[in-house]
C-alpha positions in Angstrom: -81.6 -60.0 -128.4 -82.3 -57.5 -131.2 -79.4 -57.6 -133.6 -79.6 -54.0 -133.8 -79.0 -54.0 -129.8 -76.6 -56.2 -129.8 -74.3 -54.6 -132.2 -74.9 -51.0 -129.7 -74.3 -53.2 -126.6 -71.0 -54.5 -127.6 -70.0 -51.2 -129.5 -70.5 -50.0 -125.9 -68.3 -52.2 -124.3 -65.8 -51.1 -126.7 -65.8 -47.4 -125.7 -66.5 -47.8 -121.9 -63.2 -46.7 -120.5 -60.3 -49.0 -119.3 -60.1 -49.1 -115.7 -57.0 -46.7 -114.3 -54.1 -48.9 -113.0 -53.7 -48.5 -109.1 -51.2 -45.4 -108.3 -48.7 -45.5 -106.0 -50.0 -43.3 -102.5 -46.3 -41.0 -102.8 -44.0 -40.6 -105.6 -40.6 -39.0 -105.6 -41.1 -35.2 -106.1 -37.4 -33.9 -105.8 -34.1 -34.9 -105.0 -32.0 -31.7 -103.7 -28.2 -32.7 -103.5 -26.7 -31.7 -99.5 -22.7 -30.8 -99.9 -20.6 -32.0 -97.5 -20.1 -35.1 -95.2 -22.2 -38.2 -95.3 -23.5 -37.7 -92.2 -27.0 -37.3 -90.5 -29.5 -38.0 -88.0 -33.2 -36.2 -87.1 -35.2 -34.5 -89.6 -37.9 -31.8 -88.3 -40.4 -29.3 -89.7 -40.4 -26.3 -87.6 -44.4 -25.8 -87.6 -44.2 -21.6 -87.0 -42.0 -21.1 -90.1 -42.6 -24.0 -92.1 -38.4 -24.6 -92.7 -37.2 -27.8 -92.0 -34.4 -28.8 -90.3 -31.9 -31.4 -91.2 -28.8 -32.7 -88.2 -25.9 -32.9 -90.9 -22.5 -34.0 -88.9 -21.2 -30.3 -87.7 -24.3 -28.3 -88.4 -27.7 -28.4 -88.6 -29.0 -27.8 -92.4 -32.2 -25.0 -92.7 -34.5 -26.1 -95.6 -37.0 -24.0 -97.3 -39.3 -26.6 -98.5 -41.7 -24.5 -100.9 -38.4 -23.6 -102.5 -36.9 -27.0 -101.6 -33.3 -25.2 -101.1 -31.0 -24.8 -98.3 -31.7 -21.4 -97.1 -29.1 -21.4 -93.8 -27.0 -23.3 -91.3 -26.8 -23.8 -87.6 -23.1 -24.8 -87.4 -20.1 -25.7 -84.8 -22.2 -28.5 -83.1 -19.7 -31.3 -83.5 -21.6 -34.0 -83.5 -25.6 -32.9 -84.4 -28.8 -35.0 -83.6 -31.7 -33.2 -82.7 -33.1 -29.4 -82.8 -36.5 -28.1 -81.1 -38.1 -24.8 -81.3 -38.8 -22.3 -78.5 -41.9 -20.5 -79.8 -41.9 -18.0 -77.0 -38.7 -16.3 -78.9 -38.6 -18.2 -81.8 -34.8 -19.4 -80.8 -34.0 -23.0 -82.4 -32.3 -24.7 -79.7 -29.4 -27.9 -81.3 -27.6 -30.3 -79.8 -23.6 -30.9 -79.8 -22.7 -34.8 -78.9 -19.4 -34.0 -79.3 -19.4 -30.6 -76.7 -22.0 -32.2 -74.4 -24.0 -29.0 -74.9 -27.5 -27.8 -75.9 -27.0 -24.4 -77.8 -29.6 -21.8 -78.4 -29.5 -19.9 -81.8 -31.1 -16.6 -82.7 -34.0 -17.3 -85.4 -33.5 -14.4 -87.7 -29.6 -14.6 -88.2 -28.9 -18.2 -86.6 -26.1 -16.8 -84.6 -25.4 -18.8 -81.1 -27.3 -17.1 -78.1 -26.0 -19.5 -75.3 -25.3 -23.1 -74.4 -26.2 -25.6 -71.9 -24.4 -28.0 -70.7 -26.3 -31.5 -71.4 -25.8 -35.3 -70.6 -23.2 -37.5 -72.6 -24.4 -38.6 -76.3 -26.8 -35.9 -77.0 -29.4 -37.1 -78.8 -33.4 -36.5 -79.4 -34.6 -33.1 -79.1 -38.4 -31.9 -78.4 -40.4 -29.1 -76.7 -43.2 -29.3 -74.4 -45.6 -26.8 -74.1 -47.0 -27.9 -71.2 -43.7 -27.1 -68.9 -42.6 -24.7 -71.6 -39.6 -27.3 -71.3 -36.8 -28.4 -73.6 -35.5 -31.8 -73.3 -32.9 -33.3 -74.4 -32.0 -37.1 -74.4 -28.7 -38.6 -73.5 -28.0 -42.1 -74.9 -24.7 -43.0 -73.0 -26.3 -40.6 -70.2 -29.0 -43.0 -69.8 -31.5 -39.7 -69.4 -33.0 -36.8 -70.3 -31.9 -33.3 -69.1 -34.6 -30.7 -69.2 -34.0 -27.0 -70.1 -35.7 -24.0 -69.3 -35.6 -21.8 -72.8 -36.1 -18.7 -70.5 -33.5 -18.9 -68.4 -31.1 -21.2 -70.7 -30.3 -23.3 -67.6 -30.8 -26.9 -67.1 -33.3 -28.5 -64.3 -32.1 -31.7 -62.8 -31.0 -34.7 -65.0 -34.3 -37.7 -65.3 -32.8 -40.7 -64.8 -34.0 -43.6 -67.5 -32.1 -46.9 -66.2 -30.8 -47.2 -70.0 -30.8 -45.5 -73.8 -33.2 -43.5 -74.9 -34.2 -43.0 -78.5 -36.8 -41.4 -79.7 -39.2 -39.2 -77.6 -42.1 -36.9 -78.0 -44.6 -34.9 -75.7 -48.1 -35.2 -76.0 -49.2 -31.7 -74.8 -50.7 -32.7 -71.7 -47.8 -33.1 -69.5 -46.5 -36.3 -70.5 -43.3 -37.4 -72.6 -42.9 -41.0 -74.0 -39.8 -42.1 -74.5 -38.7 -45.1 -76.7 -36.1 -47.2 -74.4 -34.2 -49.0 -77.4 -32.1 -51.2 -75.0 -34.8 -51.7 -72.3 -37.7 -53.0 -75.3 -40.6 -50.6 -73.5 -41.6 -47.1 -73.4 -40.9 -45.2 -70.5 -43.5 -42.1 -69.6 -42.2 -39.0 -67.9 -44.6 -36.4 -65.9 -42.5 -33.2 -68.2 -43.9 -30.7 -64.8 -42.3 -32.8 -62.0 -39.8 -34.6 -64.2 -40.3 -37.9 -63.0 -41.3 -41.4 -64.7 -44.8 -42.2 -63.9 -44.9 -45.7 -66.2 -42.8 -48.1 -67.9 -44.7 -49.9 -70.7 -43.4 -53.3 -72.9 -43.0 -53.3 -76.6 -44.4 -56.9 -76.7 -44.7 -56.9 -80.3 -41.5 -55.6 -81.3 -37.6 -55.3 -80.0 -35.5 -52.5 -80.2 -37.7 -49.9 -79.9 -36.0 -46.5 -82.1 -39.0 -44.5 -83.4 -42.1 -42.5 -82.0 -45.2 -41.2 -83.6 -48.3 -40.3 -81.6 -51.9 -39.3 -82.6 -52.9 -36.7 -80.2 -56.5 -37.0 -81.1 -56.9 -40.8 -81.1 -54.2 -40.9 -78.1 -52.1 -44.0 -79.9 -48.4 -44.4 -79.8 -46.9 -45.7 -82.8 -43.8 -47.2 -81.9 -41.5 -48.6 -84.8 -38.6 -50.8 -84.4 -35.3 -52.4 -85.9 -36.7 -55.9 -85.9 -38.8 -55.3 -88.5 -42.4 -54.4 -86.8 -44.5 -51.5 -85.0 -46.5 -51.5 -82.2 -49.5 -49.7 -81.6 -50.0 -48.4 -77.7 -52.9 -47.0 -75.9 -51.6 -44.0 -75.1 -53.9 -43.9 -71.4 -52.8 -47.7 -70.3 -49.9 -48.9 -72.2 -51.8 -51.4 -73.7 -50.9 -52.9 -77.5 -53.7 -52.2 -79.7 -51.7 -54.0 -82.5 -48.2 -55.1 -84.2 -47.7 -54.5 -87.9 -45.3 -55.5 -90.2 -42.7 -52.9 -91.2 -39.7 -52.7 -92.8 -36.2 -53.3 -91.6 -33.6 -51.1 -89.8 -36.2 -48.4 -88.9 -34.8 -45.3 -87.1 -37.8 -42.7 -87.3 -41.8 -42.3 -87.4 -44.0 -39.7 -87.9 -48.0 -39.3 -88.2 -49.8 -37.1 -90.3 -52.6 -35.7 -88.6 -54.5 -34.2 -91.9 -54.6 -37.8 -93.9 -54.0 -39.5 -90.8 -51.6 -41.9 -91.6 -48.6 -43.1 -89.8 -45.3 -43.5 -90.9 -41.9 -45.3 -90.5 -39.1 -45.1 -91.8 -36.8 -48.2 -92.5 -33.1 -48.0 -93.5 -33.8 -51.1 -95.5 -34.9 -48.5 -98.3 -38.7 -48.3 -97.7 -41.5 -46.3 -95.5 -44.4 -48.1 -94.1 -47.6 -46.3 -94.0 -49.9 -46.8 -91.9 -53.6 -46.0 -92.0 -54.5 -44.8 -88.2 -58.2 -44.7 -89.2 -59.7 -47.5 -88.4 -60.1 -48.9 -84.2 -57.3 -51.1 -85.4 -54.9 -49.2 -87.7 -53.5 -51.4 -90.5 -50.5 -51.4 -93.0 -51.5 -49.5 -95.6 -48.8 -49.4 -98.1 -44.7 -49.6 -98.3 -43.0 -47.0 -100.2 -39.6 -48.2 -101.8 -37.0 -45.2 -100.7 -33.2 -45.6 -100.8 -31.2 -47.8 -98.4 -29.9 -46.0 -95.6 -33.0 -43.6 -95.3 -33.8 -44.1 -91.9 -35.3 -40.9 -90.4 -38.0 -38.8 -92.1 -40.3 -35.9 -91.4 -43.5 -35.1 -92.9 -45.6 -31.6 -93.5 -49.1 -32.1 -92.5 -49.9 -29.1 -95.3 -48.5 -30.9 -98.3 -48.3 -34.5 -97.0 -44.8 -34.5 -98.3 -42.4 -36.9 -96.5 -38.6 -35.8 -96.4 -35.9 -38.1 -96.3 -32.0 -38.2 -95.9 -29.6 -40.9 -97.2 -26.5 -41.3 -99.8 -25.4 -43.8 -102.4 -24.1 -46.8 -100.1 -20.5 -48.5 -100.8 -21.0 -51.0 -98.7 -23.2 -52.4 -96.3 -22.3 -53.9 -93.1 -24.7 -56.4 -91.3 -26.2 -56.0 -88.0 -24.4 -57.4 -85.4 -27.4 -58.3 -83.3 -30.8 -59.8 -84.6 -32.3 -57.1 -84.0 -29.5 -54.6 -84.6 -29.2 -52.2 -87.6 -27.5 -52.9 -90.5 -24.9 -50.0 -91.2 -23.6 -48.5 -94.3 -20.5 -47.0 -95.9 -21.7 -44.4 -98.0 -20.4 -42.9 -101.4 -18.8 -39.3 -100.7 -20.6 -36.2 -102.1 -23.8 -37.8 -102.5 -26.0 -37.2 -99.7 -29.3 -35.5 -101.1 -32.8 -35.2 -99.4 -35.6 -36.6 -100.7 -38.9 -35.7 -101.1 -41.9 -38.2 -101.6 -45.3 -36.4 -102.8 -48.9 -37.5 -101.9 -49.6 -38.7 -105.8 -52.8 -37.2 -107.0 
């Protein structure tokens, strides 16, 4: 070669730019402290007003994410799980383990409206549009008890044969149910209330969270052992079983970047990328231990999650059990994880 072009081809080289290290896919964004007890279960974004709700022991916390501050309560509920959202009056409807009741509050100045008396170990909370149908899930109950929002009286209880844990409806008239005890998912007709299928989590035991594509009609299905499995939403049928993380007690699915998610008390989220035939573990987000429930905004792609400093940690008792924690007091905070750029 020339020596002249030599000299430009390695001076080339030597300005070329360095190749960008690989970026995490979320990174923490904020950390907004939550006063009072160490204590909570579901988190869910409220799709009409954008707030999201946080079960916090007594009360149910009201989040303005944009703001990321607490912006109201929902309290006296001894014992709060779940919340759902009525959006012919806008009324956010929360459950009371401890009172056995479903209680209706008013949207503008959360005041109480009404309560319904529910089964034992309120739970889960969702709404179906297809019955225009609240339900509520009783773990020691072994059911679901369905509410009509209009009338704020309660249908007959659905029998499930053993714990429910997570549920969701898929707009269409069905309702899948994850049977923690049972190891399947049970599907409920939501307009005449009655099971119509019973599908085995082959993959994975201890079935806790649900996340479902409408669009691709997949159930993701994440449990304690440490795996997910992927269901055909039509047959039942396991499309796959990925590798998660431990403890997990709540999934979610993004529709806008399509991605799945669970959340592991372990201290990470598995992400899961829905868009291939066969979805695939994508990546696995290091959180804090204890964060086992999470909700994510479709608009943003942030992910919220609850959990405290842990004291102590107290092994599962079963394989496939959940390890439990003792937690630090005052230190509960949410926390949110960002799509990185």
């Amino acid at each position: 070669m020339n020596p002249t072009l030599a000299k430009l081809a390695a001076l080339a080289l030597m300005l070329a730019p360095l190749p960008a290290a690989a970026q995490p896919l979320y990174h923490l964004a904020a950390v907004l402290p939550l006063s009072g007890a160490t204590k909570w279960d579901y988190l869910k974004l409220d799709k009409t007003t954008g707030q999201l709700f946080i079960s916090h022991g007594d009360e149910e916390l009201v989040v303005n994410p944009a703001t990321r501050q607490v912006v109201g309560r929902l309290a006296g509920l001894d014992g709060s799980h779940g919340v759902a959202f009525d959006p012919a009056t806008g009324n956010v409807w929360a459950d009371s383990a401890g009172k056995s009741v479903a209680i209706a509050f008013a949207p503008q100045t959360l005041a109480p409206l009404a309560s319904v008396p529910v089964l034992d170990d309120a739970d889960g909370m969702a709404y179906d549009p297809a019955s225009k149908t609240i339900f509520v899930s009783g773990g020691d109950g072994h059911g679901l008890t369905p509410i009509n929002p209009a009338t704020r009286t309660a249908y007959p209880t659905i029998a499930l044969g053993s714990s429910p844990e997570a549920f969701l409806p898929d707009g269409r008239g069905n309702l899948y149910v994850a049977m923690v005890e049972a190891n399947e998912v049970a599907r409920v007709d939501t307009l005449t209330r009655q099971i119509t299928a019973r599908w085995p989590t082959t993959g994975c035991l201890a079935p806790t969270g649900l996340a479902l594509d409408e669009a691709g009609q997949r159930i993701f299905v994440s449990c304690r052992g440490g795996t997910m499995d992927v269901l055909d939403e039509r047959t039942g049928r396991v499309i796959v079983t990925l590798p998660i993380g431990m403890g997990t007690d709540g999934a979610a699915f993004d529709p806008v970047r399509q991605r799945a998610f669970s959340a592991n008390g372990a201290g990470t989220i598995s992400v899961i990328d829905t868009r291939p035939a066969t979805p695939r573990l994508l990546a696995t987000l290091k959180t804090k231990p204890g964060a086992r429930t999470l909700a994510v905004d479709p608009a943003s792609g942030d992910l919220y999650t609850v959990t405290a400093k842990v004291a102590a940690t107290i092994p599962p008792a079963t394989p496939h059990g959940r390890a439990h924690y003792r937690f630090v007091p005052g230190t509960l905070a949410l926390y949110v994880y960002a799509p990185s750029p």
